[in-house]
N, C-alpha and C positions, 0 to 999 in steps of 0.2 A: 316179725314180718315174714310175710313167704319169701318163697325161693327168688320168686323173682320181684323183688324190691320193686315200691312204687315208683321210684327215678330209671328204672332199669324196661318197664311198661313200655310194649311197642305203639308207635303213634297210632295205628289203625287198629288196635284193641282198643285206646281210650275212643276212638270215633264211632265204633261196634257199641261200645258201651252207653256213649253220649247219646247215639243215636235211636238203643234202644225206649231209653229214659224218655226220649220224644216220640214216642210209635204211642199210635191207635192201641198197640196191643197192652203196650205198658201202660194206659188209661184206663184201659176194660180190666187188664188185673189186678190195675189199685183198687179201683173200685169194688170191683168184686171183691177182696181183701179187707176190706173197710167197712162194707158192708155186712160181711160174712163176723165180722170180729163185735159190733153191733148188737146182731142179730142175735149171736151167744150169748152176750154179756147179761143180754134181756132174753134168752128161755134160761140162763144159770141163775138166776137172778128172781125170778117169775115162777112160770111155768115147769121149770126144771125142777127148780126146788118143790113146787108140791108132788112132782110124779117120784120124786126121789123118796119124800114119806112114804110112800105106797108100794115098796119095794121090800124082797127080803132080806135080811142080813147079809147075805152071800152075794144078792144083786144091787146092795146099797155100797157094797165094798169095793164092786164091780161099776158101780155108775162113775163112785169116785175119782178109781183110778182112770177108766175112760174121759171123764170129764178133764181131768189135768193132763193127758192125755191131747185132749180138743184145746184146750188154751195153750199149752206149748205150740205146736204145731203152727196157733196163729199167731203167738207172740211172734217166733220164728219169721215167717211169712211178712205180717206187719212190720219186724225191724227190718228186714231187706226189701220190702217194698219203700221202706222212708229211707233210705239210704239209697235207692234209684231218683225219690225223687227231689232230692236233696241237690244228686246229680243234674236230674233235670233243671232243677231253679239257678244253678251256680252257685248253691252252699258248700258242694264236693266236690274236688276234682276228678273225672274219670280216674285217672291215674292210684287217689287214694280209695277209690273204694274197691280196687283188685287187696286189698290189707284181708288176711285173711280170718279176721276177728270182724269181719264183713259177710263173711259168707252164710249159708246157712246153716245151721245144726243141728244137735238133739236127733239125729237123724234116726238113731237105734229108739229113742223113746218116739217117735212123730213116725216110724214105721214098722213098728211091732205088731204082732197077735192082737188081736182084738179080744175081749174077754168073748167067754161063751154064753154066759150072762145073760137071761131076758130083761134088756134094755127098753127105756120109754124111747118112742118113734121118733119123738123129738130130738132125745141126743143121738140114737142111731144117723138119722137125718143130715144133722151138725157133722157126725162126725165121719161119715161120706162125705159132705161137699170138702169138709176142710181138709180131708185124707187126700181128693181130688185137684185141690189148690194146691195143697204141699207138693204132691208130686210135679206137677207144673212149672212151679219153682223153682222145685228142686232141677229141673230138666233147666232152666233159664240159665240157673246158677251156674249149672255144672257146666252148659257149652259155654258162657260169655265169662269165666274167671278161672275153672278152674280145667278145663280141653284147652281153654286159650293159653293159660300160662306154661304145660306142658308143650308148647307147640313154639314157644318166645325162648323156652332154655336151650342155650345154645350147644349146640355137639362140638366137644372139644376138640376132636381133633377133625372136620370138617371147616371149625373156625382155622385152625394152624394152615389147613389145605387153601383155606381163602385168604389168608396171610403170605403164605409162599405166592401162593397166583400173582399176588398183587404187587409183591415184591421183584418178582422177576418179569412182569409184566412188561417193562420198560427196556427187558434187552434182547428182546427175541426182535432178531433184524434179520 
């Protein structure tokens, strides 16, 4: 578990969290997300596959790696998308999806170099929008779990300082 344990989660993070699960916005990025993962599945599947025969050795080894590449990225994307809205339906508690085997990853493979590789337009295409998604996400994730959790661990000795406060609170006459 992270640092900051899911019983240890300040109320108004899980309501940041609840709350974005229920936004317009977290609707248009499921969708988009869902859509997006679809969309691949049917040109990797399709159309991908013949421009990939028509490729040379060098840019077939290069489609490859770009391709898995594009499916990480939406794996990624898609499990933190179903775990928002898991959130949203009441299958999750705010609280448990701050668990850091929540968050997003793959991050050094989902933002790496792009091959140099003449690529078919179609995976190029793919893998702009889902490069585009990912970072998005990635921006979600980072301000509502893991900026929020740095911001909930408490400073030791400013807690001591609001410990004494409170304790001598009652004899200043």
């Amino acid at each position: 578990m992270n640092e900051v344990g899911a019983l240890e989660t300040a109320p108004w993070r899980a309501g940041v969290i609840s709350d974005f699960a229920r936004s317009e916005l977290f609707d248009r990025t499921f969708q988009e997300g869902m859509d997006l993962v679809e969309e691949t599945a049917a040109y990797l599947d399709g159309a991908g596959r013949q421009d990939s025969k028509l490729l040379s050795r060098n840019a077939a080894l290069a489609y490859a790696s770009e391709s898995m590449r594009l499916t990480t990225r939406l794996m990624q994307v898609a499990s933190w998308l179903l775990v928002q809205r898991a959130v949203r339906e009441g299958d999750m508690a705010p609280d448990a999806a701050c668990d850091d085997r929540y968050r997003l990853g793959a991050e050094a493979v989902c933002t790496g170099e792009q091959s140099e590789e003449l690529l078919p337009l179609g995976l190029l295409t793919l893998l702009d929008r889902s490069g585009r998604l990912y970072d998005r996400v990635r921006h979600l994730d980072k301000r509502m779990y893991v900026e929020a959790a740095a911001i909930e661990v408490p400073n030791a000795v400013l807690s001591q300082f609001d410990r004494l406060r409170t304790a001598f609170s009652g004899l200043e006459a």
